[in-house]
N, C-alpha and C positions, 0 to 999 in steps of 0.2 A: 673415673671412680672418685667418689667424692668421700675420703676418711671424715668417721665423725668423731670416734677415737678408736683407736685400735688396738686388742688389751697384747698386744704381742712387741708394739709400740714401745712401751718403756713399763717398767712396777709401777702399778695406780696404785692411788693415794686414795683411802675408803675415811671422811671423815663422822666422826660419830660423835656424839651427846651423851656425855659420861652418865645422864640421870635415866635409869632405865634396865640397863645390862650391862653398866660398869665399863671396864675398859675393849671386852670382849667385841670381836665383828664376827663372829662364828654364825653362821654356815660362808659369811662373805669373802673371805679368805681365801677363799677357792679362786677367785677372780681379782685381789685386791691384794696386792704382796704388803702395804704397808699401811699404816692408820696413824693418823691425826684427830687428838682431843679438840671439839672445836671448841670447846669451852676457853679455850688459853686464844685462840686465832683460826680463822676457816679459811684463809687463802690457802693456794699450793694444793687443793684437795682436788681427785677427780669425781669425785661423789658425795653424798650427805647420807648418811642414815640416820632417821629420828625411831627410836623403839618404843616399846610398849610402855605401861604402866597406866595411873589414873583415870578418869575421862578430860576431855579436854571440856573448856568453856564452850556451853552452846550460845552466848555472845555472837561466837566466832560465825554461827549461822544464822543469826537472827531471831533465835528461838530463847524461852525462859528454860530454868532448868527443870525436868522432870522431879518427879519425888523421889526416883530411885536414882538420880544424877549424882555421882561423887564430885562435881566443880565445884558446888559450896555458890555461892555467892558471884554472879553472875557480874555484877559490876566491879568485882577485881579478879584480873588477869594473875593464875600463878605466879610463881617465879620460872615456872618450865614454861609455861604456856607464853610468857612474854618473849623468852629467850628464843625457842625453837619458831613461833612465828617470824620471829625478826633474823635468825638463821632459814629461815626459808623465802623471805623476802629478800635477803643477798646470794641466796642459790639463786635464784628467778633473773634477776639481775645481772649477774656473773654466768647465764646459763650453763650453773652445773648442775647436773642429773643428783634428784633425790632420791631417796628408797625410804619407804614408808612402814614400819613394821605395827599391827594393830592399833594401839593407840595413835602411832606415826602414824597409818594409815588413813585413820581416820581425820587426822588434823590436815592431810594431805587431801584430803576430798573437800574438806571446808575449805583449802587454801586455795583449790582449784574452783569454789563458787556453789561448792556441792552443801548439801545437809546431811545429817546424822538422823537413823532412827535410834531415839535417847533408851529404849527399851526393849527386849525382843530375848526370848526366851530358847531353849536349847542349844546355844553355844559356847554351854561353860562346863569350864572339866580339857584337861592336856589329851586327855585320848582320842577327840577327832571326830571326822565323819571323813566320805570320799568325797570329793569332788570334780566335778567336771575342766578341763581346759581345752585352749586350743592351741596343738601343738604344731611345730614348725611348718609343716605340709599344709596347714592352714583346717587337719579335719581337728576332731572331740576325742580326747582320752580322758581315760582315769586317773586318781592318785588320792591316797590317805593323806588326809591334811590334819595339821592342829587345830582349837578352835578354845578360845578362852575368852570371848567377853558377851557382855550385856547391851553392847551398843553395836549399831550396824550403818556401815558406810552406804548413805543413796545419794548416786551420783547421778542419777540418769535426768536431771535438769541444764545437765551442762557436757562441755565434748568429753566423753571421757570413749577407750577400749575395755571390753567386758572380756577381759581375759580367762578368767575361773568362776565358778561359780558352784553354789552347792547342789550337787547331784540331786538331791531332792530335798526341800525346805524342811528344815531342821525347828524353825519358832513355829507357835500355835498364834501369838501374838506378834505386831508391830505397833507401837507409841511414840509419841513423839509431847511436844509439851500441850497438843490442844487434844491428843487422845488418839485412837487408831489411823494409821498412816495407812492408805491401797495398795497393797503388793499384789494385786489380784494381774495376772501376766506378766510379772516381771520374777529376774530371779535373786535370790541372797548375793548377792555380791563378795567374791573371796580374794580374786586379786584383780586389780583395774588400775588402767594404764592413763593419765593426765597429761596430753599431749601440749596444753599449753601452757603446763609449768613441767615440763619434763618428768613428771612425777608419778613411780612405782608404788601403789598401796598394794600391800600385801597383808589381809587381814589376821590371817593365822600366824603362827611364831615359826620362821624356818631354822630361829636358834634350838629350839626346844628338839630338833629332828635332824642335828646332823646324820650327813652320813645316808639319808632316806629317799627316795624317786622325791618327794616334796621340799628339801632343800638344795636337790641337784636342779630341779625344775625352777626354781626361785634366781638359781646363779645362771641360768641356761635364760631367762628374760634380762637380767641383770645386762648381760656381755650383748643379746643382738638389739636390746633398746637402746644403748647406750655407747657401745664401743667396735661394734663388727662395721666393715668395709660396707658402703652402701656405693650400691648401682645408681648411677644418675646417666 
């Protein structure tokens, strides 16, 4: 048996990016006894999480900004977007496991080689839709998920696992900066797995739903991507 970590092993360390959701790792707590700001230092952590907020630079994809892109100005890099890139290039590095929460998520699809659709319509508002996953057994369940932005992670040019998905497409619209993007057989993307940066996008907020089948489902990937006994 080959440990990759094992959360039973010793209290992991959940480090996080105070810009976003503050000092808080809620719903992560569940699986992470202790947190580290990485603002100050990222060594000593067993994990990364980058949360939500703005859009990230579609620089990051190679793409100009759309007209409804909140990055502003495509040839300067935030002060988040420089920080958390450059904290995910010493996760990659140091192979520690990340976790991507919405706008995390998404910078996590760009990190892993992925593009961003810059515009896409019905998934804004905390209230949600269902979504589909694949649970341990390996078959399709259900669960209410959150769902709050205007931008949507497409990862399907690079290896990514299609973990979640939206039960049935939610936008009337997809955009990108040269105009409609083909989602024609493919699905919304809600949580998806980056196996060659270790990397958990999880598009919805599992802070917004402690407590819920969707952030018990969030800590239950967290623990077998990352820290459960693997068979070799």
């Amino acid at each position: 048996m080959n440990l990759r970590r094992s959360a039973n092993m010793k209290s992991l360390v959940l480090g996080y990016c105070p810009i976003g959701n503050g000092a808080s790792i809620a719903p992560f707590d569940m699986v992470f006894k202790e947190k580290k700001d990485i603002s100050s230092s990222i060594s000593g952590v067993d994990a990364v999480v980058f949360w939500g907020g703005t859009d990230i630079s579609p620089s990051f994809y190679n793409q100009a900004p759309h007209k409804y892109s909140q990055a502003g100005n495509q040839q300067v890099l935030s002060y988040r977007d420089s920080f958390e890139y450059q904290a995910m290039k010493f996760c990659l590095v140091n192979d520690i496991p990340m976790i991507g929460v919405c706008r995390g998520a998404q910078l996590l699809c760009a990190f892993a080689g992925g593009k961003l659709i810059q515009h896409c319509d019905g998934h804004v508002g905390r209230t949600g839709h269902q979504i589909d996953f694949i649970d341990e057994d390996g078959g399709v369940d259900s669960v209410y998920a959150t769902s709050c932005h205007h931008q949507m992670m497409y990862p399907f040019d690079v290896p990514h696992e299609m973990l979640a998905w939206s039960s049935t497409k939610q936008s009337t619209f997809y955009e990108d900066d040269k105009g409609d993007v083909d989602m024609k057989g493919k699905v919304e993307p809600e949580i998806v797995y980056f196996p060659d940066v270790k990397g958990l996008a999880i598009q919805g907020h599992p802070e917004w739903a402690v407590g819920t089948r969707f952030a018990d489902y969030c800590n239950t990937l967290v623990s077998r991507l990352f820290f459960q006994p693997v068979e070799i």
